[in-house]
N, C-alpha and C positions, 0 to 999 in steps of 0.2 A: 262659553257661548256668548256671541255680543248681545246685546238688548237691542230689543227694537225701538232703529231709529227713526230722525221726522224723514230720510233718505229713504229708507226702507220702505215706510209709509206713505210715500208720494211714489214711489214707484209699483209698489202692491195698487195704488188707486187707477194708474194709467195700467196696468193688468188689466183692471177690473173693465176699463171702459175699449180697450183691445179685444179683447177675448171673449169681451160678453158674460162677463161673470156676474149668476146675481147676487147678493148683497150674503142671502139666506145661505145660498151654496156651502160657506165658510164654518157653517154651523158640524157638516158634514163628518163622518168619522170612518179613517181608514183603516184595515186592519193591518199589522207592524210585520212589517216582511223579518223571515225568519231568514236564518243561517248559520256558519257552524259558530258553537259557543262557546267559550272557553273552559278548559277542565277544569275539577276544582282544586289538586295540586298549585302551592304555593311557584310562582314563579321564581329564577333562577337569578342570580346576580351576571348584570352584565360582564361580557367580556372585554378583557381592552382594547380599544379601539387599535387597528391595524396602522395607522396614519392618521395625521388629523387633516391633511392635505384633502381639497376637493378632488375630487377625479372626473373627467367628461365621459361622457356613454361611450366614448370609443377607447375607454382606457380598462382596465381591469380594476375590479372590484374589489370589495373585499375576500380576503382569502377565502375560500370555501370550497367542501368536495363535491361534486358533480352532482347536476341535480334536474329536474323539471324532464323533458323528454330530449335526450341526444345521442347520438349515436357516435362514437368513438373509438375505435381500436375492438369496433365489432359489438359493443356494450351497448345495451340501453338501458337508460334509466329514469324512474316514473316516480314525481313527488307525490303521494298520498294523504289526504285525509281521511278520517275514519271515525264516522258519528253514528249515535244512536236513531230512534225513531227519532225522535225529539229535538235533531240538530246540538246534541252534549260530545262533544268532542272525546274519544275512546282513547287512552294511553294506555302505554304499558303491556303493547303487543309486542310479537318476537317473531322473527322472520319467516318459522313454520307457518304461522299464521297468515300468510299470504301468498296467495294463488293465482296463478300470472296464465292468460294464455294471448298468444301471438296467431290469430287469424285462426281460431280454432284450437291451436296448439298448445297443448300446457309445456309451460317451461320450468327449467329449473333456476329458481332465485338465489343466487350467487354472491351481490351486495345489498348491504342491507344496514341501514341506520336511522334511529330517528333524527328528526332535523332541529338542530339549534341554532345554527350561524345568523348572524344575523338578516336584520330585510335590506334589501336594496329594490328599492320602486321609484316610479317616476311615477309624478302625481299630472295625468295629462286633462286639461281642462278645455272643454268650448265655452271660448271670450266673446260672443257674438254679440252684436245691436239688437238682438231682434226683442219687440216689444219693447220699445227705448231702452234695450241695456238691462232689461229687469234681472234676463238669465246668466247674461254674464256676470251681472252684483250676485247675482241667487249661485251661482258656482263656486265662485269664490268667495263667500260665507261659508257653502258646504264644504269646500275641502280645508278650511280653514279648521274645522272641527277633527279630521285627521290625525292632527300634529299629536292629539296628546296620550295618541298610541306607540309612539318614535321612543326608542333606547338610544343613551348616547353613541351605542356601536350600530346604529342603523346607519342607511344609507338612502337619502331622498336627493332627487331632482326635481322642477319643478317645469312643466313647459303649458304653455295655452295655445291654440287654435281658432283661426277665424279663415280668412281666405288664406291664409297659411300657416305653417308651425312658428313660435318662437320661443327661445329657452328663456325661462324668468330667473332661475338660478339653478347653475349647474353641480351634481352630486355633491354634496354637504352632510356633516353629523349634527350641524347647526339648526333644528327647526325656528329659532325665532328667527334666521335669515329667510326662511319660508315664507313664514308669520308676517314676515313684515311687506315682502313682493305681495301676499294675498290682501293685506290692509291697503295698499299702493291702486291694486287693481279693481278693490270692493270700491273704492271712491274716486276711480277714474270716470272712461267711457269708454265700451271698446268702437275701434275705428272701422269695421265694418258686419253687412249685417251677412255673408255667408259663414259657411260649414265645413270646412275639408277635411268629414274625418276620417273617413280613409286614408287618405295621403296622409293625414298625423299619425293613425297609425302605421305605415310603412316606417314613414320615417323614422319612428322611436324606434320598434322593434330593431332595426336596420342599425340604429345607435348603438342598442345593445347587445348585439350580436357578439363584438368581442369580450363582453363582459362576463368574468369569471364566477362561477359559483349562482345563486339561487335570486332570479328578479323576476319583478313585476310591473306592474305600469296597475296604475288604482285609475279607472277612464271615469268619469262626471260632464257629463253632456246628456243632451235632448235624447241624440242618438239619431239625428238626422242629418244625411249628409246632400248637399244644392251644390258642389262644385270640384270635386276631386276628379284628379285624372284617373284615376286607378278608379278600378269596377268591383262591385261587391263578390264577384264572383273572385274576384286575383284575390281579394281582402280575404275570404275565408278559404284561401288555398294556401296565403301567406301563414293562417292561423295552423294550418295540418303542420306546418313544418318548424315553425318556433318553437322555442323553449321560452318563451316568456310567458306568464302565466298572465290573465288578464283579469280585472274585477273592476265591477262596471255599476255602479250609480247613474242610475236616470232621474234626470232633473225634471221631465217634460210631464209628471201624470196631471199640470192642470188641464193636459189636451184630453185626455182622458174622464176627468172628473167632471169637464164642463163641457163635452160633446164636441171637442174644433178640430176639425180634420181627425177624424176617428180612425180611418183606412189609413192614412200616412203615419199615425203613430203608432198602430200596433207593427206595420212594417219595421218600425226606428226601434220597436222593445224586442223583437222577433231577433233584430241584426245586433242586440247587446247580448241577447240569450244567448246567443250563437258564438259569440267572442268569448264568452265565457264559458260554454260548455266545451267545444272546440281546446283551450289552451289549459282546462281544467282546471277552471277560477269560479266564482258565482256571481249573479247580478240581484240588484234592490230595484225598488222603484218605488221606494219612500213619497208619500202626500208631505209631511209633516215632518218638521225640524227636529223635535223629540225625539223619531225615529231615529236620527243618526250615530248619537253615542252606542248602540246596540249595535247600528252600522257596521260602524269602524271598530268596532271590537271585538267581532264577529271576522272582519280581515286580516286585523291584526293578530287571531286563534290561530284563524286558521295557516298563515304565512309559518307561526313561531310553533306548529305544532302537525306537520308535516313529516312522513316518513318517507325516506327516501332506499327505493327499492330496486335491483338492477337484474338483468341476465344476459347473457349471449344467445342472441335469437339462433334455433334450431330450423325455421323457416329459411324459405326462398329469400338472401338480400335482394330485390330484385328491381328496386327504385320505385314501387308501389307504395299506395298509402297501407298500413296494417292498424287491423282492428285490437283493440286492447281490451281486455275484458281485466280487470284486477278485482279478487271474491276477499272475504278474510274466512278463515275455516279453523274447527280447532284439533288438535295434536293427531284426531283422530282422522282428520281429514275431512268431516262432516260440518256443516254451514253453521258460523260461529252467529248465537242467537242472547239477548241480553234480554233483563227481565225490567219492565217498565214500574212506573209507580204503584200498578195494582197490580204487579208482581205476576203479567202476561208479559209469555215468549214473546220478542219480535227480532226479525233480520236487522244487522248493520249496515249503513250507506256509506261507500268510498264514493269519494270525489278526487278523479284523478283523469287525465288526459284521455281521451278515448280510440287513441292512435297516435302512429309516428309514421314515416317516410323513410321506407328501409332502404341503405344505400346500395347500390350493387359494388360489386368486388372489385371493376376498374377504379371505383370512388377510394378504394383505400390507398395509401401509397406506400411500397415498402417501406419495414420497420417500423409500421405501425403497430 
């Protein structure tokens, strides 16, 4: 993590006199957004890398079998997490162990694996002027802190947003080429002071559509959007239907901590919640630096610790959206329950997509 600089410190001061922050406020303490956490299992020796070639979002990825929510030759398929009370990440479950129903319907689970492939994410950022550039310097320090989650066989891109998208560097297993676009832009200035993050998310998504195997897009912004064509209503229709999974950092709780536009930003946390429950990812909304390493370790679990679970819908294909309900239960069929630190019953939490867009039968085309 960098030290604080005299940069940091003349723009933390022009905050201060923005925003109306008093002096004392700083004294304040937040409490450390949870999320899933890593198991205690020794992690795994990477694998080899597939290429060492970059690839652009419209290229295919790294090899990998099916994943996040899609529908294919009549298959759907739902990446999972599985935690305890506590956000402790559950291994070492087996396909019995999970219970699918499609819009009421229990189905029969068909495929089934845990997930190791590697990550392939876009790291998408709001570059914006607003409060001379504080948050765009404060963005790119935070994702800057990401990187030291990255296995040589990962797969990152790098894109920032202001009144439009642009790519800082495209899919790489290289993080200091990362490292070094976020040093570039923590000591630039961005060139304007809008938002489009809507239209950046279309457009990512959209990039990676053809991209094979398990992605995500890690979002770091306010989470306010001043100027996208697209409307939040298409935003969370686009999100029913992707297979990209989203996780969302908010940068913006000093509007929160210090009372400035109260109504517009829990709208900006409401529309992160929602990106991320929608594509069945999670969101922060970290005060505090320290908070981050828990962060990003916490997305990095849960990406490398996903099980991916499939069936052929017995349901209407009927181009509606369908509700997904996924339990985990044990051999008996009864609701699988773990014993906490003072050795009380409690239920398990999946985090997984909570619908898909079933196609109807002209959608398929023979020989599928």
């Amino acid at each position: 993590m960098r030290s604080f600089t005299w940069r940091q410190a003349a723009l933390l001061g022009v905050l201060i006199a923005v925003l109306g922050i008093p002096p004392q406020a700083f004294t304040a303490f937040a409490r450390q957004q949870q999320g899933p956490q890593a198991p205690a299992p020794a992690e795994t020796e990477p694998a080899t890398p597939p290429s060492s070639q970059k690839k652009s979002p419209t290229q295919s990825g790294p090899p990998s079998s099916q994943s996040e929510i899609t529908v294919q030759s009549n298959l759907v398929n739902i990446d999972a997490v599985v935690t305890d009370k506590d956000g402790n990440i559950v291994t070492g479950l087996k396909r019995e162990n999970f219970k699918v129903t499609d819009n009421g319907v229990e189905q029969q689970v068909t495929n089934f694996s845990p997930s190791d492939s590697p990550i392939t994410i876009v790291m998408l950022l709001e570059y914006s002027a607003q409060a001379y550039g504080y948050f765009g310097y404060k963005d790119a320090i935070w994702a800057d802190a990401f990187l030291s989650q990255l296995k040589p066989t990962d797969w990152v891109a790098l894109k920032t947003f202001d009144l439009r998208s642009t790519l800082q560097v495209d899919f790489t297993h290289n993080a200091d080429e990362v490292h070094a676009a976020l040093q570039q832009l923590a000591y630039g200035f961005p060139a304007f002071h809008e938002s489009a993050l809507f239209d950046a998310l279309f457009g990512t998504i959209s990039e990676l559509k053809d991209v094979k195997g398990k992605k995500s897009i890690l979002l770091i912004t306010r989470g306010f959007d001043t100027i996208s064509h697209h409307r939040l209503d298409e935003t969370y229709n686009l999100m029913k239907e992707t297979d990209v999974t989203v996780f969302a950092v908010g940068t913006g709780e000093e509007y929160d901590l210090y009372g400035n536009n109260p109504i517009e930003y829990i709208q900006a946390k409401n529309q992160l919640n929602q990106f991320a429950q929608m594509t069945g990812g999670y969101a922060w909304f970290p005060r505090f630096t320290g908070e981050l390493p828990g962060i990003f370790s916490s997305v990095a679990a849960f990406l490398r610790n996903q099980y991916t679970i499939g069936f052929s819908p017995t349901t209407p294909q009927d181009g509606k959206y369908h509700k997904l309900v996924v339990s985990i239960v044990n051999a008996d069929g009864t609701p699988m329950e773990l014993n906490d630190k003072k050795k009380k019953k409690h239920g398990v939490v999946v985090i997984a997509r909570p619908g898909y867009i079933a196609q109807k039968p002209a959608d398929f085309a023979p020989g599928q």
